[in-house]
C-alpha positions as CSV (number, residue, x, y, z in Angstrom):
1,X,15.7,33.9,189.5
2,X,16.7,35.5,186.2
3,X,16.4,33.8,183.5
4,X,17.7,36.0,180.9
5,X,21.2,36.1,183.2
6,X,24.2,33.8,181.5
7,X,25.2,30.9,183.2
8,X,28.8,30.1,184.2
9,X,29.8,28.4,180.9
10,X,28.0,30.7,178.7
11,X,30.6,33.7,180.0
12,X,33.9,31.0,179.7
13,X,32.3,30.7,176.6
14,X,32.0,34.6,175.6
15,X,35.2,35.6,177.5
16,X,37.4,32.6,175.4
17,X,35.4,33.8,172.0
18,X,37.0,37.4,173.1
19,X,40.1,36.0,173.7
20,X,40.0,33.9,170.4
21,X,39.4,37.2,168.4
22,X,41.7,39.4,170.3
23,X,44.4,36.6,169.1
24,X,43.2,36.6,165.6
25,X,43.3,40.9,165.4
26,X,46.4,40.7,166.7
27,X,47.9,38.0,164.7
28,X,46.1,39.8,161.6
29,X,48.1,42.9,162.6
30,X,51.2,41.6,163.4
31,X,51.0,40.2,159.8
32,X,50.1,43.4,158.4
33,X,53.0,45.0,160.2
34,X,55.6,42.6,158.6
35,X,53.9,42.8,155.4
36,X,54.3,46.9,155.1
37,X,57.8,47.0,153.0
38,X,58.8,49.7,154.8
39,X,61.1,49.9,157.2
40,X,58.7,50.8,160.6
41,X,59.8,51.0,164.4
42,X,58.8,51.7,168.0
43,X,61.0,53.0,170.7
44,X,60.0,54.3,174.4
45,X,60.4,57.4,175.5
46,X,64.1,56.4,176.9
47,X,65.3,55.6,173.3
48,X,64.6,51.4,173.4
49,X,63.1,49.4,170.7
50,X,59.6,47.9,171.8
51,X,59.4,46.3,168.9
52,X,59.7,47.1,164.6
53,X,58.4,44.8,162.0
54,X,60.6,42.6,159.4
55,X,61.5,45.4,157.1
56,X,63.7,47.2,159.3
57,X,64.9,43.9,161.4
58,X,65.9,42.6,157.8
59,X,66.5,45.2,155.5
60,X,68.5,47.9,157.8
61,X,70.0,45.7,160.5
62,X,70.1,42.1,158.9
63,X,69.2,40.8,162.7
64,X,66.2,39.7,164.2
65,X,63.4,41.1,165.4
66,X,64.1,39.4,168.9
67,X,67.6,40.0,169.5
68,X,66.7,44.5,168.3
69,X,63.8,44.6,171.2
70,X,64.8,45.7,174.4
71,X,67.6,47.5,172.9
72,X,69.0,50.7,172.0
73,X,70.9,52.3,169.5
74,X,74.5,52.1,171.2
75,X,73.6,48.1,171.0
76,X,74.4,47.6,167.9
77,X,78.1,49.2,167.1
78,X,78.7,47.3,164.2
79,X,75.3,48.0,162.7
80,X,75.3,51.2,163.4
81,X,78.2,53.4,163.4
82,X,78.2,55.7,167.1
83,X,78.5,59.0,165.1
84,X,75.0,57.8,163.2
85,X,73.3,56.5,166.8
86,X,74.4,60.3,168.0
87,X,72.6,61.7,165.1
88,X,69.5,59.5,165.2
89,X,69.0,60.3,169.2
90,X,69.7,64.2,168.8
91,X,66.7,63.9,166.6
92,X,64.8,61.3,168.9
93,X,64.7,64.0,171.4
94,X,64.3,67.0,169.4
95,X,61.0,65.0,168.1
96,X,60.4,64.3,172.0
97,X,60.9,68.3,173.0
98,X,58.9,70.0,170.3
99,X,55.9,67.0,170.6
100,X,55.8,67.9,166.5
101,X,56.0,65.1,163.8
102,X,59.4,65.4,162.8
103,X,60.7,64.5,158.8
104,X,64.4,64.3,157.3
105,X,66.0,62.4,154.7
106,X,69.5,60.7,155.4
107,X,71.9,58.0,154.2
108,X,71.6,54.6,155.7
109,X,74.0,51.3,155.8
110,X,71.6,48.5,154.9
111,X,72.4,45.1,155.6
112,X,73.2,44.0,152.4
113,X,76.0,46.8,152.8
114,X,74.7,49.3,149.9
115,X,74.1,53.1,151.2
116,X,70.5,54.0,150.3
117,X,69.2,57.3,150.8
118,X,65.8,57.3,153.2
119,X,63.2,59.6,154.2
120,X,62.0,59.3,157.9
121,X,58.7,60.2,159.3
122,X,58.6,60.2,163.1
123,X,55.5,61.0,165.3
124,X,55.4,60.6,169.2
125,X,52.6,57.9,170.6
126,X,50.9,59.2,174.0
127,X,49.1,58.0,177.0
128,X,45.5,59.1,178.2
129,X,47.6,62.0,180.1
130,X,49.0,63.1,176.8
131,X,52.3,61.9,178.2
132,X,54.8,61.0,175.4
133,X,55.3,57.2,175.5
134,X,57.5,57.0,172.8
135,X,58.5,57.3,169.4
136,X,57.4,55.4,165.9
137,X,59.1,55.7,163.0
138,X,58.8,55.0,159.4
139,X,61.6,55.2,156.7
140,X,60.7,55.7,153.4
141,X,64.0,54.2,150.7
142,X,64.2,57.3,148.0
143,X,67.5,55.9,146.3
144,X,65.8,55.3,143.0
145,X,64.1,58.8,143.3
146,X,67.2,60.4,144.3
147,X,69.2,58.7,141.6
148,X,66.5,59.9,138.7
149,X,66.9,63.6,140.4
150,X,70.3,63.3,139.8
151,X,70.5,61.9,136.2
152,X,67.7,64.4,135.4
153,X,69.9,67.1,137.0
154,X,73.1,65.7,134.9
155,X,71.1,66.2,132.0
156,X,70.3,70.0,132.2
157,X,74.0,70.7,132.8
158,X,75.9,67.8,130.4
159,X,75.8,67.1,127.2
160,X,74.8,63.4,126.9
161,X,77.6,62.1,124.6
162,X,80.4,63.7,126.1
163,X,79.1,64.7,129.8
164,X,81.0,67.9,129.0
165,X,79.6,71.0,130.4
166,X,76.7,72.2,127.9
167,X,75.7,75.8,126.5
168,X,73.5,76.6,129.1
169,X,75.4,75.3,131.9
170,X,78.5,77.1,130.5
171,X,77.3,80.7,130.6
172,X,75.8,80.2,134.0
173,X,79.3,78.8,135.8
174,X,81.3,81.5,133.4
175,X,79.8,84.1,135.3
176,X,80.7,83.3,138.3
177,X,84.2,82.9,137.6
178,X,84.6,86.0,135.8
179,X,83.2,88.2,138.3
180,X,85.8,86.3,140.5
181,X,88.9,87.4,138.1
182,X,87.7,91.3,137.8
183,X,87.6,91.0,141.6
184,X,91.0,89.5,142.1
185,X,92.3,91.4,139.2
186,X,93.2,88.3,136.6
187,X,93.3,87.2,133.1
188,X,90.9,85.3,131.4
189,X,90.5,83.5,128.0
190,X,88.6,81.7,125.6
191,X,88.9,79.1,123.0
192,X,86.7,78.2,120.6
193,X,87.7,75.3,118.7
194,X,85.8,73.1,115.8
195,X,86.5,69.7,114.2
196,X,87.6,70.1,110.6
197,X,85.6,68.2,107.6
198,X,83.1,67.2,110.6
199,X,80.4,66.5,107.9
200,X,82.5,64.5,105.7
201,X,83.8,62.5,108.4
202,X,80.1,61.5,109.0
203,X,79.6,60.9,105.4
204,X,82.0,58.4,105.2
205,X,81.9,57.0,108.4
206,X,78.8,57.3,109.7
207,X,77.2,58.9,113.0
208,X,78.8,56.3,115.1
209,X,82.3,57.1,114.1
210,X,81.3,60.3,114.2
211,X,80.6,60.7,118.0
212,X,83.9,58.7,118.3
213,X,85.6,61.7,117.2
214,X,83.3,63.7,119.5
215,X,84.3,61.6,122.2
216,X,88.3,61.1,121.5
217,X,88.6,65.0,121.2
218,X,86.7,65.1,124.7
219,X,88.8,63.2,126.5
220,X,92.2,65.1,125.0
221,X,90.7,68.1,125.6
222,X,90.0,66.7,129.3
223,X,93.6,65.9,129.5
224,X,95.4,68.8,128.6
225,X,93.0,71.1,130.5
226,X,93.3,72.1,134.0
227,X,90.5,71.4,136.5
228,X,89.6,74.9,136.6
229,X,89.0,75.5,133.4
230,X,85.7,75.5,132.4
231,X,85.4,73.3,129.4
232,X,82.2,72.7,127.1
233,X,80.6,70.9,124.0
234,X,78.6,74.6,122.5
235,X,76.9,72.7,119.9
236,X,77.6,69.8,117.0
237,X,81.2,69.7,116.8
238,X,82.4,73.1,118.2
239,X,83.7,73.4,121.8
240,X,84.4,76.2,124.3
241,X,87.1,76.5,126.9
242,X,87.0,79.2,129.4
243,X,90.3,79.9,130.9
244,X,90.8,81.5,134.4
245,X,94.2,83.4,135.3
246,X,95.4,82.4,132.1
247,X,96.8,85.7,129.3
248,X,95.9,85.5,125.6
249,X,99.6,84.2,125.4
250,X,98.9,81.4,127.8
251,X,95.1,80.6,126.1
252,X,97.8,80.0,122.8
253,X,100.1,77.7,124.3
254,X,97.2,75.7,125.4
255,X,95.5,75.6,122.0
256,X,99.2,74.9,120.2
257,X,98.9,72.1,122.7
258,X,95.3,70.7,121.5
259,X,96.0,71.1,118.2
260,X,99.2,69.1,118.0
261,X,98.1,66.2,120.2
262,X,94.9,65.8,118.1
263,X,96.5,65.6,115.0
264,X,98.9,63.4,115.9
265,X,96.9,60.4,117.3
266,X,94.5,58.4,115.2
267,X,91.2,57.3,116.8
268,X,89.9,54.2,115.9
269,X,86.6,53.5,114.0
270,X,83.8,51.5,114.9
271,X,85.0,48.9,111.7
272,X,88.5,48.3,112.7
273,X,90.5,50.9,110.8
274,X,91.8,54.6,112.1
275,X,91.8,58.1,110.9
276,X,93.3,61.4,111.8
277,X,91.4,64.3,112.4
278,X,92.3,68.2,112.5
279,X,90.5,71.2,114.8
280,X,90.8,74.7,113.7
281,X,90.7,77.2,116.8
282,X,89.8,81.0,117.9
283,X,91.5,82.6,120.6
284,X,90.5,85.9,122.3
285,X,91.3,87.4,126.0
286,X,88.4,88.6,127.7
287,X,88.8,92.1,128.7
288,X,88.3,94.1,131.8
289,X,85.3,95.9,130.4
290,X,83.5,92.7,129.5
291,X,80.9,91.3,132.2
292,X,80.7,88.4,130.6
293,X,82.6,85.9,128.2
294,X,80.3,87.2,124.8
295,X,82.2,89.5,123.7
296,X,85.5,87.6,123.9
297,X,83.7,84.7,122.5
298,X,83.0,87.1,119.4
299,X,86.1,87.7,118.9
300,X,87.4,83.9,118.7
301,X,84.5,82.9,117.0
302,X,85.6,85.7,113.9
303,X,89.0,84.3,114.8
304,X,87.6,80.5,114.2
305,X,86.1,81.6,111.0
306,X,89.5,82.9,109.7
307,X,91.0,80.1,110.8
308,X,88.8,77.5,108.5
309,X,89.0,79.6,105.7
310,X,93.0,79.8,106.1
311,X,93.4,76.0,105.2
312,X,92.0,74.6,108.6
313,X,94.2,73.0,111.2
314,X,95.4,76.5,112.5
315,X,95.4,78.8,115.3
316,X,94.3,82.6,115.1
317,X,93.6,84.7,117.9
318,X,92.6,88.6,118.2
C-alpha cells in the first residue's frame, strides 16, 4: 500500500481549498472590475452583453447590471436611441471582420442625461481555435479634455475680453473670403475704427470701466453688423471690420451707422454713473489688385489718422 497516496478526505479537503480560492479570485476580480471607473463591457460574438461592470450599468445606462446581461443593444430603446444602437453594431462587426483592435471617440447620453464625449477601445476575446468569442470594450469619458481643447482653441482665435475675432485669426479667415469675392467678382471693404480719449477714459475711470467700453462697443458693433462680416478687436481699443459684397459707399453707410448709435447711448460704469463715448473711423475699398485686405487696411488706417486729428468722432474714407 502507498503511503505517500492522499486519503479520501485529504483530496475533499484540497479540491474545497481550490474551490475556496477560485471563489476568492473571483470575488477579488469581480471587485476589481466594479472598482475600474471606467465604463467596461463584454458582448458575444452575436452582439449580447455577457456581462459589464458598475461603471457602464450605472454611469451610461442608469440600470442594473442584471436586467443589461443577456441583452442587446435594440433592448434598451429608451437608453439608447436605434440610430446610435445602428452605429455601435456597424462598428461591432467592422471590429469582428477586420479581427484588429478598433478605437473611435463619440458622444454618449449618460444616465444622468448630460452628453459626454468618450473614447472607445474595442478588442475581440478568442477561443483556443482563435475563433472570435466576442467583443470587450472600454470607454474612456474625454469631456473635460475635449472642453480644455476647445477653450484652448477659443483662445488662439478670440480675444478674451470681447470673444471677437483677434489679429491673427482675422487675416487667416480674410483670406479666404477675399479670394472668394475676386472669384465671384464682388466688392469688399474695410473699417477701421478706434475709441476716442481711450486713455483718458481709463485715467478717470479705471481699467474696469475701461473694458466696459471695450465690451459696449462690441456688442453694437455685433448688432449692426451682418453675420458675414468678418469683425475683430486688432489691438487695445482699435477694431477691424471686413466687409464682403459691400462698395466703399455701402462700408460708409455702415460706419455712419456705428458712429451714431455709439454716441448716442451712454454705458454705464462699474460705480453707478454713465458716460458717452465717441469712435473715429477709416474706410477704404479693397481693390481688385489686392490679394489680401493690407493694402486697403493702409489706406483706412491713413484715413483713421486723419480722422483723429480732424476733431475725432468723424468718418474719412479714401
Amino acid at each position: 500500500m502507498n503511503q505517500n497516496k492522499p486519503s479520501y478526505e485529504e483530496l475533499e479537503q484540497e479540491i474545497a481549498s481550490l474551490k475556496n480560492k477560485i471563489k476568492l479570485d473571483k470575488a477579488f476580480l469581480e471587485i476589481l472590475f466594479d472598482a475600474i471607473p471606467s465604463p467596461i463591457f463584454y458582448k458575444d460574438n452575436k452582439g449580447i452583453y455577457i456581462n459589464c461592470n458598475d461603471a457602464f450599468s450605472q454611469k451610461i445606462l442608469g440600470i442594473k447590471k442584471a436586467d443589461i446581461e443577456g441583452k442587446s443593444l435594440y433592448d434598451f430603446p429608451e437608453l439608447i436611441p436605434i440610430e446610435d444602437a445602428k452605429i455601435y453594431e456597424k462598428k461591432d462587426s467592422e471590429l469582428l471582420a477586420s479581427k484588429q483592435d478598433q478605437f473611435y471617440s463619440t458622444n454618449v447620453k449618460c444616465s444622468d442625461g448630460e452628453i459626454k464625449h468618450f473614447n472607445f477601445y474595442k478588442a475581440i476575446f478568442k477561443s483556443d481555435e482563435n475563433e472570435a468569442l466576442g467583443i470587450i470594450g472600454i470607454m474612456m469619458d474625454i469631456t473635460e479634455q475635449k472642453e480644455k481643447e476647445k477653450e484652448l482653441k477659443k483662445l488662439a482665435f478670440n480675444d478674451p475680453l470681447t470673444n471677437l475675432f483677434n489679429r491673427r485669426h482675422f487675416i487667416e479667415s480674410s483670406k479666404n473670403i477675399i479670394a472668394l469675392s475676386k472669384r465671384e467678382s464682388n466688392e469688399v471693404s474695410i473699417l477701421i475704427l478706434d475709441i476716442d480719449d481711450f486713455k483718458l477714459i481709463n485715467d478717470r475711470h479705471g481699467h474696469e470701466n475701461g473694458d466696459n467700453v471695450i465690451i459696449f462697443i462690441t456688442k453694437k458693433l455685433k448688432e449692426i453688423c451682418r453675420e458675414s462680416d468678418l469683425i475683430a478687436r486688432w489691438g487695445g481699443e482699435e477694431f477691424v471690420i471686413l466687409l464682403p459684397n459691400t462698395n466703399q459707399k455701402g462700408a460708409l453707410k455702415v460706419a455712419s451707422q456705428i458712429k451714431e448709435v455709439i454716441s448716442s447711448h451712454p454705458i454705464s460704469m462699474a460705480h453707478g454713473s454713465s458716460i458717452k463715448t465717441t469712435v473715429s473711423i477709416g474706410v477704404s475699398q479693397i481693390q481688385n489688385e489686392d490679394n489680401n485686405f493690407e493694402p486697403a487696411l493702409q489706406k483706412a488706417d491713413q484715413a483713421l489718422y486723419k480722422a483723429k486729428k480732424g476733431g475725432k468722432n468723424k468718418i474719412v474714407t479714401v
